[in-house]
Backbone bond lengths (Angstrom), bond angles and torsions (degrees), N, CA, C in turn:
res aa  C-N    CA-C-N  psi(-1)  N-CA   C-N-CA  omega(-1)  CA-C   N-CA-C  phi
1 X - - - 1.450 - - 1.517 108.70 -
2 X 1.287 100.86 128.01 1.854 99.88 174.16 1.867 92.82 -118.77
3 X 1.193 77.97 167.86 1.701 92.85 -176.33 1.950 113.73 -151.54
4 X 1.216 93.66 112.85 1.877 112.31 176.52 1.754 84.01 -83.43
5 X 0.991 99.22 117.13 1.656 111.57 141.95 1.014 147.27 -96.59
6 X 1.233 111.22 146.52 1.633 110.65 -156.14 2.012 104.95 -131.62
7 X 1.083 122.60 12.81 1.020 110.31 -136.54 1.772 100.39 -137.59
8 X 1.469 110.47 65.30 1.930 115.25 -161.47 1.465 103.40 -98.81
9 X 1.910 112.02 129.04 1.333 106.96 -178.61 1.471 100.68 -89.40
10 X 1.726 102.90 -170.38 1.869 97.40 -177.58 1.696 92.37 -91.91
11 X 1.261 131.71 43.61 1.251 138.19 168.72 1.780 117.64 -103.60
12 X 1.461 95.23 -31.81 1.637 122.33 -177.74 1.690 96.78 72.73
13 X 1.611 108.72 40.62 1.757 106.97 145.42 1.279 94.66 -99.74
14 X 1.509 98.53 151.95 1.567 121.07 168.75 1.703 121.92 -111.39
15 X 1.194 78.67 123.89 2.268 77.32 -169.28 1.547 87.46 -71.27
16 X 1.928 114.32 133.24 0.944 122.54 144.45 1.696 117.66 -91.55
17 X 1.367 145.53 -59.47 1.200 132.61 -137.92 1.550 94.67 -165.36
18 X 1.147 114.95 172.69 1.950 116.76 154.01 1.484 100.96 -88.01
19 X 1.516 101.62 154.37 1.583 105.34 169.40 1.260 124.03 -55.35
20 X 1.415 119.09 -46.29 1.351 113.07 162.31 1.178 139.22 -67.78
21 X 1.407 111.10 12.70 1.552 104.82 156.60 1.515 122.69 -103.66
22 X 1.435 95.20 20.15 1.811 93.06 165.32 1.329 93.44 -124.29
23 X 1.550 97.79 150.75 1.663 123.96 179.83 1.773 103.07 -75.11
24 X 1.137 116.85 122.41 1.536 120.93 146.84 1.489 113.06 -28.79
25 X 1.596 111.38 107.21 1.375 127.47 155.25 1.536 96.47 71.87
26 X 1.396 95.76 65.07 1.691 110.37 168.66 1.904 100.02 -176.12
27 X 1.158 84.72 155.53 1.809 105.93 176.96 1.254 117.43 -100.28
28 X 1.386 95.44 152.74 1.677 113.68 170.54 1.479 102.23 -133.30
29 X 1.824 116.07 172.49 1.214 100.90 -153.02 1.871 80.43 -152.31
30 X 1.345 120.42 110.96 1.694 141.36 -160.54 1.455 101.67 -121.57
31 X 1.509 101.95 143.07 1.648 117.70 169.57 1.369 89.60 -82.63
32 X 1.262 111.91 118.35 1.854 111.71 160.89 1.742 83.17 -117.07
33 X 1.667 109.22 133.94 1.424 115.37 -175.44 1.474 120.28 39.03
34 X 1.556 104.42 -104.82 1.628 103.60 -177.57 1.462 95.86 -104.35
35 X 1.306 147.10 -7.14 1.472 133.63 -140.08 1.434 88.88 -142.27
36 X 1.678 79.76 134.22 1.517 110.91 156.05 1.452 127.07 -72.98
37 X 1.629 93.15 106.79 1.985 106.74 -177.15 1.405 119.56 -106.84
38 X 1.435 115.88 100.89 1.570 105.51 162.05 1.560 129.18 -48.74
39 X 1.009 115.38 143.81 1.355 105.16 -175.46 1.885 100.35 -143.25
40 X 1.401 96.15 126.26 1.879 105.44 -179.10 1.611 98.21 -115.57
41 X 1.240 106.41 141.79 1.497 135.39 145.02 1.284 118.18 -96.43
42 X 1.983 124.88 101.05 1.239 140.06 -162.07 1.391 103.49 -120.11
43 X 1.316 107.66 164.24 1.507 115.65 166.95 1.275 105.57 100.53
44 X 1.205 104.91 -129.65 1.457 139.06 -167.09 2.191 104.63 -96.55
45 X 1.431 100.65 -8.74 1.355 114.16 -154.44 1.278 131.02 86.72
46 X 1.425 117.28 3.31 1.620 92.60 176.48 1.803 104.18 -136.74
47 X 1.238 84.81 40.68 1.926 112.48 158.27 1.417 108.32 -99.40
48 X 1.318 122.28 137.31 1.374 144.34 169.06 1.370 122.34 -114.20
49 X 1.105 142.82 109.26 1.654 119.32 171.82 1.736 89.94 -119.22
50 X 1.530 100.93 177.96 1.451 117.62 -179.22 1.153 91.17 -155.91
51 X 1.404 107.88 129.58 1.360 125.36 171.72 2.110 103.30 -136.21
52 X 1.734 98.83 160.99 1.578 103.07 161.39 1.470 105.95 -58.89
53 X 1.440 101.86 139.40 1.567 108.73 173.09 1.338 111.66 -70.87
54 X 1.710 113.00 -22.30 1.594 122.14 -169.34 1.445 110.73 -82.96
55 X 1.635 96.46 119.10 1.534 109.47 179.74 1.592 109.84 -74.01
56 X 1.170 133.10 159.31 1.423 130.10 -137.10 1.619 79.17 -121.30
57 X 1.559 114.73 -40.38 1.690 114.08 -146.63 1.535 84.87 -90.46
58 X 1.862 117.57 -67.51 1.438 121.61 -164.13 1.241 114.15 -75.87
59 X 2.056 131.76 24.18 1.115 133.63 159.47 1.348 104.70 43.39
60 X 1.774 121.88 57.86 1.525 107.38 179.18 1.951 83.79 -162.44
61 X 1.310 102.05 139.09 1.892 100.15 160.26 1.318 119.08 -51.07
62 X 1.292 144.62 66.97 1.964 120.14 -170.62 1.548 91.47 -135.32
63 X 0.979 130.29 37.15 1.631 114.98 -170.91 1.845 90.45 -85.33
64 X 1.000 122.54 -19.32 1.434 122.84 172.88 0.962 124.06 -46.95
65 X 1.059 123.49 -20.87 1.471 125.47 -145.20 1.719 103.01 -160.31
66 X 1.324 89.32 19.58 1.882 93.93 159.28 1.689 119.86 -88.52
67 X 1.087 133.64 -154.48 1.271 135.28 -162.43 1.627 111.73 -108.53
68 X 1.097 159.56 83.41 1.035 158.13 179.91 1.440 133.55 -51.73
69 X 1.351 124.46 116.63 1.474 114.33 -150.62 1.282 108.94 -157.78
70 X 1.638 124.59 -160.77 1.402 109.95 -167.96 2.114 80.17 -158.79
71 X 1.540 95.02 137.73 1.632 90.79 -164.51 1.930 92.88 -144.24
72 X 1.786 96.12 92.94 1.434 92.71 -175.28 1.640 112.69 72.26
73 X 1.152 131.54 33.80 1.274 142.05 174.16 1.521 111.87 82.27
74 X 1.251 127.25 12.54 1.276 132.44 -150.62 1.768 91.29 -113.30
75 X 1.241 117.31 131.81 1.563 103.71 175.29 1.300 101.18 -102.74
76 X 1.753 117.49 133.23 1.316 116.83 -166.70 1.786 114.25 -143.49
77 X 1.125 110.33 156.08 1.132 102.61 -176.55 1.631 106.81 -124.01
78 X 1.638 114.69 118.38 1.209 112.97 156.90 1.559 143.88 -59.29
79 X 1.553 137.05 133.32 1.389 150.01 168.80 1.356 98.81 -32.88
80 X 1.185 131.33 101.30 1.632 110.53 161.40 1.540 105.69 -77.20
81 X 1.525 130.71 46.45 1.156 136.10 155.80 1.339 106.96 -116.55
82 X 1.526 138.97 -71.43 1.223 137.86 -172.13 1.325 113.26 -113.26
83 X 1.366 128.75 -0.92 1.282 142.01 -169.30 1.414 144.29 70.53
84 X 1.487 99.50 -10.60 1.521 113.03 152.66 1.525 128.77 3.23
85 X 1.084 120.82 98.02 1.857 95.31 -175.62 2.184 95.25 -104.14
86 X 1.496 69.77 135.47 1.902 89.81 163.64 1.640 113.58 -103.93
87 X 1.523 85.10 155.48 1.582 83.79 -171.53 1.367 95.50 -108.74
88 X 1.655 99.74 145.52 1.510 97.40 -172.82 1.234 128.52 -80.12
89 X 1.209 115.26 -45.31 2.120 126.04 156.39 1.491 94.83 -25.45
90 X 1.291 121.49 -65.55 1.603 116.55 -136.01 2.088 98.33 -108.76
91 X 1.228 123.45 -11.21 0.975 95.69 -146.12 1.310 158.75 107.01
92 X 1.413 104.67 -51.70 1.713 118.75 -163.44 1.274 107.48 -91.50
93 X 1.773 133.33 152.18 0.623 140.87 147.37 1.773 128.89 -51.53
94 X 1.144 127.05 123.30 1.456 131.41 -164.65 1.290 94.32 -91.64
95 X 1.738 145.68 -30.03 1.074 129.76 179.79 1.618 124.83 -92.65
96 X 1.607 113.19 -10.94 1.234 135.31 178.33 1.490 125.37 -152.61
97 X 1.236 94.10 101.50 2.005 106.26 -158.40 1.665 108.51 -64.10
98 X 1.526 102.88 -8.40 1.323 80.77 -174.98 1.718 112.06 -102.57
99 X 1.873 126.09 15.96 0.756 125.80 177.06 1.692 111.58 -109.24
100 X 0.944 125.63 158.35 1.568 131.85 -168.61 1.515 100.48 -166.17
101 X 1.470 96.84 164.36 1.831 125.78 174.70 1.036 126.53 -131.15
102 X 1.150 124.69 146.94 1.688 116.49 -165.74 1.622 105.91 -80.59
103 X 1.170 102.83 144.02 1.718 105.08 -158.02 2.470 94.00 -107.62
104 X 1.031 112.90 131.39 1.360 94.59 168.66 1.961 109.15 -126.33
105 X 0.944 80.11 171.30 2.087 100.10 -155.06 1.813 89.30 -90.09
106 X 1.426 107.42 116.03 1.408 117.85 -178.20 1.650 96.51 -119.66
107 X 1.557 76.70 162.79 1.870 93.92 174.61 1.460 106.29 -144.90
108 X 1.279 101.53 -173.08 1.738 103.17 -164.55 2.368 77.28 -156.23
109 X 1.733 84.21 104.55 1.779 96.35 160.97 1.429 114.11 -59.31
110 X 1.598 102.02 162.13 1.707 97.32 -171.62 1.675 73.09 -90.02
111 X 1.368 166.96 -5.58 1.336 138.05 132.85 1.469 128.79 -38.26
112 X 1.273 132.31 7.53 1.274 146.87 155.52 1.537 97.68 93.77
113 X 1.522 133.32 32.59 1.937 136.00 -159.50 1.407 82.96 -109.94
114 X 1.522 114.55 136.03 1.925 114.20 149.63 1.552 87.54 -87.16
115 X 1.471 87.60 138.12 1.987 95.65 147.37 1.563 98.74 -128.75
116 X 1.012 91.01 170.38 1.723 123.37 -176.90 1.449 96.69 -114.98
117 X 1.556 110.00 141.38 1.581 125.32 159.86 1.543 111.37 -68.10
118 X 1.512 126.52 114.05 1.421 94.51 148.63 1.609 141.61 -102.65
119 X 1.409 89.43 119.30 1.758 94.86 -169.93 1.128 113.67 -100.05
């Protein structure tokens, strides 16, 4: 599922989707402003992270559509190019400290909407 958004409060969150239209421990991949944002629903389901979709190492947008997982308590998402896992809180690459992704601050409305910040 990709998602064009259309939908900016005077807060500068952007409604992507309802929660239930993302699958537990899988990505989707949203225009927030100019940038391509993966966005996972982890856990239990009512975890959100947002991360850049742009992989830093395999120079390609796919972080969407990597593997979603949890590594030492860390919820992370693997490169489905080289396998890299990013952590979603922080960003950082766990196999190479000096690469990272821009991480953005999501919410979940008591109308059941994630938005994404755009910063």
């Amino acid at each position: 599922m990709n998602a064009v958004v259309e939908k900016i409060n005077s807060e500068d969150w952007i409604e992507i989707c309802a929660l239930d239209d993302l699958i537990i421990n899988d990505g989707v991949c949203a225009l927030v402003g100019d940038d391509q944002v993966a966005i996972f629903r982890t856990g239990r389901g009512d975890e959100v992270y947002a991360i850049s979709n742009f992989d830093p190492i395999g120079k390609a947008s796919v972080l969407s559509r990597g593997i979603v997982g949890d590594l030492n308590g860390r919820p992370v998402v693997a490169s489905p190019l080289y396998k890299q896992h990013f952590d979603l809180e922080t960003g950082a690459c766990l196999e190479d400290e000096s690469e990272t992704v821009k991480t953005y601050e999501t919410r979940i409305t008591k109308s059941g909407m994630i938005e994404v910040k755009n910063s």
